[in-house]
Backbone as ProteinMPNN parsed JSONL, in Angstrom:
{"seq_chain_A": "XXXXXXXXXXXXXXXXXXXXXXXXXXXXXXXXXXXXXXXXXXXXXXXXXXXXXXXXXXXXXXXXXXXXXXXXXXXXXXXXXXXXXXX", "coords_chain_A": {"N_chain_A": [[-22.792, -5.013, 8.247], [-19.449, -5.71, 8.017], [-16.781, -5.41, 10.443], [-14.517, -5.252, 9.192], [-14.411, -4.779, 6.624], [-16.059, -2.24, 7.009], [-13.909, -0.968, 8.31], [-11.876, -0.586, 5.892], [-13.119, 1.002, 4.601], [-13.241, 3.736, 6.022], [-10.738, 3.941, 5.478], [-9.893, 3.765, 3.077], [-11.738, 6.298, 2.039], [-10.056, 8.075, 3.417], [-7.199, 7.965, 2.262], [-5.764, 9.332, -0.003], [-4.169, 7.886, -2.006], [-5.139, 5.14, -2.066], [-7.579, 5.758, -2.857], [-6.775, 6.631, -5.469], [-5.917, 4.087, -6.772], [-8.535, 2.575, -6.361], [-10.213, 4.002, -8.203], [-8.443, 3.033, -10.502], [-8.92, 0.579, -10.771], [-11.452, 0.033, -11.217], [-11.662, 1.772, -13.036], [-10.754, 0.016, -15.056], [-11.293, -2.57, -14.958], [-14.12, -1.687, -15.527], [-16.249, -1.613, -14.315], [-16.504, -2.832, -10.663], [-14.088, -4.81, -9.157], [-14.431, -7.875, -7.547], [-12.7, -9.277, -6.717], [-10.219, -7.987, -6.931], [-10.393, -5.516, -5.858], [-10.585, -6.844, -2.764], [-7.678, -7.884, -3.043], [-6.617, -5.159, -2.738], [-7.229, -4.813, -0.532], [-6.252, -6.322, 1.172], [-3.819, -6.036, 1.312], [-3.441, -3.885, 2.228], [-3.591, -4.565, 4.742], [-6.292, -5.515, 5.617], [-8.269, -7.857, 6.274], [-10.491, -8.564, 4.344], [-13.395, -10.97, 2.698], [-14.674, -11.906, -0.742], [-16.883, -12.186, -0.893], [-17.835, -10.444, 1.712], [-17.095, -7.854, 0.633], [-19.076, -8.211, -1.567], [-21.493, -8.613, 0.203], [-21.721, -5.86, 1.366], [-21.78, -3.908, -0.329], [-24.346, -5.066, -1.659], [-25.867, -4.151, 1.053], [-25.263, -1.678, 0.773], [-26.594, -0.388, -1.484], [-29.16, -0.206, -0.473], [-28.577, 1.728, 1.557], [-28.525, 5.374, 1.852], [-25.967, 6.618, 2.457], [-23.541, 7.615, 1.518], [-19.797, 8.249, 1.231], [-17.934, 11.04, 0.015], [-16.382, 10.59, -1.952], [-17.021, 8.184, -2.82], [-19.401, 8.857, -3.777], [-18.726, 10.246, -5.958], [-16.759, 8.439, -7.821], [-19.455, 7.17, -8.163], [-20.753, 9.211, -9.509], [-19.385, 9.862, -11.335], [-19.502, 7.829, -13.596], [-19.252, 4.85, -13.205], [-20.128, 2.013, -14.582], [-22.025, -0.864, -12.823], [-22.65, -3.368, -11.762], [-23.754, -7.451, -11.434], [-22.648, -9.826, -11.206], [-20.797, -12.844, -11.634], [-18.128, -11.889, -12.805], [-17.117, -9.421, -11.017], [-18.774, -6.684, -9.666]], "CA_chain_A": [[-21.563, -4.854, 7.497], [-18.299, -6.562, 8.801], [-15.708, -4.657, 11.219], [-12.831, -5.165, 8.436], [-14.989, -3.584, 5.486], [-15.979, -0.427, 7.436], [-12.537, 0.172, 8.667], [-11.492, -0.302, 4.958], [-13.888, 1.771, 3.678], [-12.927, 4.793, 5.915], [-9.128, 4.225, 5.237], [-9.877, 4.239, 1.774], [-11.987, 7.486, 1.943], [-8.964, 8.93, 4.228], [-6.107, 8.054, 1.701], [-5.897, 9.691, -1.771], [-3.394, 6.87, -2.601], [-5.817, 4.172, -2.013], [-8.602, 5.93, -3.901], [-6.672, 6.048, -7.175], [-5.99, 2.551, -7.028], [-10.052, 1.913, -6.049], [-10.647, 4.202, -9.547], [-8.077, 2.415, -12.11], [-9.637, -0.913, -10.369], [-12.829, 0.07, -11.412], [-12.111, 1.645, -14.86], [-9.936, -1.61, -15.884], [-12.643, -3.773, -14.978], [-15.316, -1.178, -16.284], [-17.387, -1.402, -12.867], [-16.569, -3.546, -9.276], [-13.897, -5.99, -9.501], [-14.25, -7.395, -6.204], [-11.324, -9.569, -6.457], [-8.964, -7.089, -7.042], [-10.937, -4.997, -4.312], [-9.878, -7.607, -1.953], [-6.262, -7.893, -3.055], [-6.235, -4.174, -2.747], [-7.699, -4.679, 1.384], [-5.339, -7.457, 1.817], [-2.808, -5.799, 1.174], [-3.129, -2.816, 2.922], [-3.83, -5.056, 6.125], [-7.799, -5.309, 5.892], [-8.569, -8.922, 5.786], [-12.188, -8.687, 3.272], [-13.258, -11.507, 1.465], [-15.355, -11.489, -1.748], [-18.284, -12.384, -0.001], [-17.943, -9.485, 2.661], [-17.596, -6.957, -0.449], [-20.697, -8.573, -2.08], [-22.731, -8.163, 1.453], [-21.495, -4.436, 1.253], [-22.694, -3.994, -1.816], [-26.164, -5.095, -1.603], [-26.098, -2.98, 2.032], [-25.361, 0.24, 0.176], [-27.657, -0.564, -2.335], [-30.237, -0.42, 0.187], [-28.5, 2.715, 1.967], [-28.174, 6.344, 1.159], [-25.088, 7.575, 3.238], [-22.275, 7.225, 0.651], [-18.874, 9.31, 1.325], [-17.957, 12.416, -1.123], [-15.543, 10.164, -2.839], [-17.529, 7.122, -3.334], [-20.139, 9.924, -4.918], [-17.785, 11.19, -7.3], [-17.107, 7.0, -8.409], [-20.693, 6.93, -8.477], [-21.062, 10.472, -10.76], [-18.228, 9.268, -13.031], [-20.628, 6.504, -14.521], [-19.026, 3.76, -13.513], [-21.256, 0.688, -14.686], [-22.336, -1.852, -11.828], [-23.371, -4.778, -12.409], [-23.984, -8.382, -10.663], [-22.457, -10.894, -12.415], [-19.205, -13.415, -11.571], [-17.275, -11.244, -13.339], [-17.523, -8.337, -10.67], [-20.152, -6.162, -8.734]], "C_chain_A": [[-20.41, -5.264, 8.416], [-17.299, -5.229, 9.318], [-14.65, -4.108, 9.592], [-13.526, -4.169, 6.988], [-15.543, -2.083, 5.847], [-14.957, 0.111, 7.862], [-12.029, 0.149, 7.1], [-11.893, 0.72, 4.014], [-13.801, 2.977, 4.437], [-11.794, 5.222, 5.836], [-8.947, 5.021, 3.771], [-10.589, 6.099, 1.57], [-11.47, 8.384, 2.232], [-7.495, 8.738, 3.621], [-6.318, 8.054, 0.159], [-5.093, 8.691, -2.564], [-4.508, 6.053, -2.903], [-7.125, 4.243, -2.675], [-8.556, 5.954, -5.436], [-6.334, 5.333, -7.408], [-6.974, 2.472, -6.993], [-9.964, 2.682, -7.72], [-9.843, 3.462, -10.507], [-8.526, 0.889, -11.36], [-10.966, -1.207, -11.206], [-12.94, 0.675, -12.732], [-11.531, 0.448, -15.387], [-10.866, -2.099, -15.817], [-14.006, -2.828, -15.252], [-16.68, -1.248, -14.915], [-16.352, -2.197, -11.541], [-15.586, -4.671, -9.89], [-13.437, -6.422, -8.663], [-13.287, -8.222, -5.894], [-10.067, -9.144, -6.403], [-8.974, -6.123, -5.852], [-10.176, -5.585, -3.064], [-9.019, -7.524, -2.237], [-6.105, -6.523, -2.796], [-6.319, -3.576, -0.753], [-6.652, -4.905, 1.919], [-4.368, -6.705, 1.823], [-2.629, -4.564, 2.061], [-3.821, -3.206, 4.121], [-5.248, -5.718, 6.513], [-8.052, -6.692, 5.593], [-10.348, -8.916, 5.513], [-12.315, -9.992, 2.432], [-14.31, -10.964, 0.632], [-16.935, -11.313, -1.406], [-18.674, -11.251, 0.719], [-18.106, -8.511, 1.827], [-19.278, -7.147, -1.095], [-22.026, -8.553, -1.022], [-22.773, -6.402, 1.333], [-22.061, -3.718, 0.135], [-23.836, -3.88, -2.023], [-26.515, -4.378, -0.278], [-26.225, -1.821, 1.293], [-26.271, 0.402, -1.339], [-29.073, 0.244, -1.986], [-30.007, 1.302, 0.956], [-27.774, 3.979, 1.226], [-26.893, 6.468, 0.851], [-24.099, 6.411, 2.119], [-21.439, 8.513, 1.0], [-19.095, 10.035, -0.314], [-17.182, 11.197, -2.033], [-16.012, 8.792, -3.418], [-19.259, 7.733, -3.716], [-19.533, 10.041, -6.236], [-17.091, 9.444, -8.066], [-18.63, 6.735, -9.042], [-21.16, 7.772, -9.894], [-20.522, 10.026, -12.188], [-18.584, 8.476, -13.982], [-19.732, 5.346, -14.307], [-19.905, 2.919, -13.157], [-21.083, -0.057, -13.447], [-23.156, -2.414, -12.349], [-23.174, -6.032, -11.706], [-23.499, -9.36, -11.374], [-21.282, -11.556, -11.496], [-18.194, -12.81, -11.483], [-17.081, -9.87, -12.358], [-18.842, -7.56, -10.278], [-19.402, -4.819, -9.99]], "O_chain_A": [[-20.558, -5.092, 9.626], [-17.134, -4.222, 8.629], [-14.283, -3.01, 9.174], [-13.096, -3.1, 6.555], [-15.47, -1.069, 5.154], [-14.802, 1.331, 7.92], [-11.593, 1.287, 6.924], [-11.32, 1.173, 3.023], [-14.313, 3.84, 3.723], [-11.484, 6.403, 5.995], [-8.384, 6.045, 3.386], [-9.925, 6.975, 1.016], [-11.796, 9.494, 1.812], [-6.562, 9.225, 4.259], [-6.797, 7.225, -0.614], [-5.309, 8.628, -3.775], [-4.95, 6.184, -4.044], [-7.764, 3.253, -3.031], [-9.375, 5.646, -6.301], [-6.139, 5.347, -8.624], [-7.127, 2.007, -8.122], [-9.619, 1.869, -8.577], [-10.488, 3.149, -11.508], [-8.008, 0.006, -12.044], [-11.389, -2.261, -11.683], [-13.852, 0.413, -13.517], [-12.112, -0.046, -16.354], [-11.516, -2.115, -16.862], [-15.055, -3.463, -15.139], [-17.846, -0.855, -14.952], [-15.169, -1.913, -11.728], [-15.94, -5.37, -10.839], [-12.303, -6.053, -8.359], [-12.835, -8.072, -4.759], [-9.065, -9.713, -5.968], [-8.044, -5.897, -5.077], [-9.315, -4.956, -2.449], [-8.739, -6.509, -1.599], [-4.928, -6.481, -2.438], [-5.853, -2.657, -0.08], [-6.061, -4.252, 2.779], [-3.877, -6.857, 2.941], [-1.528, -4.372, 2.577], [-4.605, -2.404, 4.629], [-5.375, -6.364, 7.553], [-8.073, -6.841, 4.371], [-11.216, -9.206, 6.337], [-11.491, -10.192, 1.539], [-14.879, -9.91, 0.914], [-17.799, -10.476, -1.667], [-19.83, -10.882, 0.513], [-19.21, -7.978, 1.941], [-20.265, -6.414, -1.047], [-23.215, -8.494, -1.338], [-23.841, -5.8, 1.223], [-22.959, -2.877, 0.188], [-24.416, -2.892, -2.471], [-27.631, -3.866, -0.37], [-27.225, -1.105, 1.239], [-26.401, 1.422, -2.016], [-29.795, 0.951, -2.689], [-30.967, 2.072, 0.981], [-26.873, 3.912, 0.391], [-26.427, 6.48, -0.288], [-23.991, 5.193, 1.98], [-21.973, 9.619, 1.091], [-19.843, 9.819, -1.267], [-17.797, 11.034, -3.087], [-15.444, 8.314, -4.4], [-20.179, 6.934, -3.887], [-20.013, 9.895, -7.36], [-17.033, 9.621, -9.283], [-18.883, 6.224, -10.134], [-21.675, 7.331, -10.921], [-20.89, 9.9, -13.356], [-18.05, 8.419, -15.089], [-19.405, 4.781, -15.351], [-20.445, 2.805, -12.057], [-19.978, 0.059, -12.918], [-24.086, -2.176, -13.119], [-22.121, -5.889, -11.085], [-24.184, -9.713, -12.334], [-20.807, -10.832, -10.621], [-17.377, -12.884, -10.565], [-16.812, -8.94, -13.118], [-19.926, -7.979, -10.684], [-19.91, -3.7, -10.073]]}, "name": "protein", "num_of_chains": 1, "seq": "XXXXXXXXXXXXXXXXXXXXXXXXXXXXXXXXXXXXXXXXXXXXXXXXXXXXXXXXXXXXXXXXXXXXXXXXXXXXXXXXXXXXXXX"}
């Protein structure tokens, strides 16, 4: 997994701002929309591309260890899915 997506991914788990942007990201687009993902890195300094999300992705696929808050995304039912259109 890339430097810039694990520091994004414990910023995000360490700022309640940045998590309810990750949830209306993810109900608007109804699952993963990892272009918006990225604009949401970029912006808060984290240079991710789409690619680096989509490696992350199929990593945590593979692994358990998910934070409490990317549980409670998970619980909520939001759909995932592989497609163009979003992870």
């Amino acid at each position: 997994m890339s430097q810039a997506v694990t520091a994004f991914r414990k910023f995000a788990n360490d700022n309640p701002e940045v998590q309810r942007e990750l949830i209306q990201i993810t109900e608007a687009a109804q699952g993963f929309d990892l272009t918006a993902l990225t604009a949401l890195a970029q912006r808060e300094n984290f240079n991710i591309s789409v690619q680096e999300l989509e490696a992350f992705m199929a990593e945590m696929a593979d692994n358990d260890e998910l934070s409490d808050f990317e549980l409670e995304m998970v619980a909520a039912g939001s759909p995932v899915s592989c497609n163009d259109n979003g992870l």
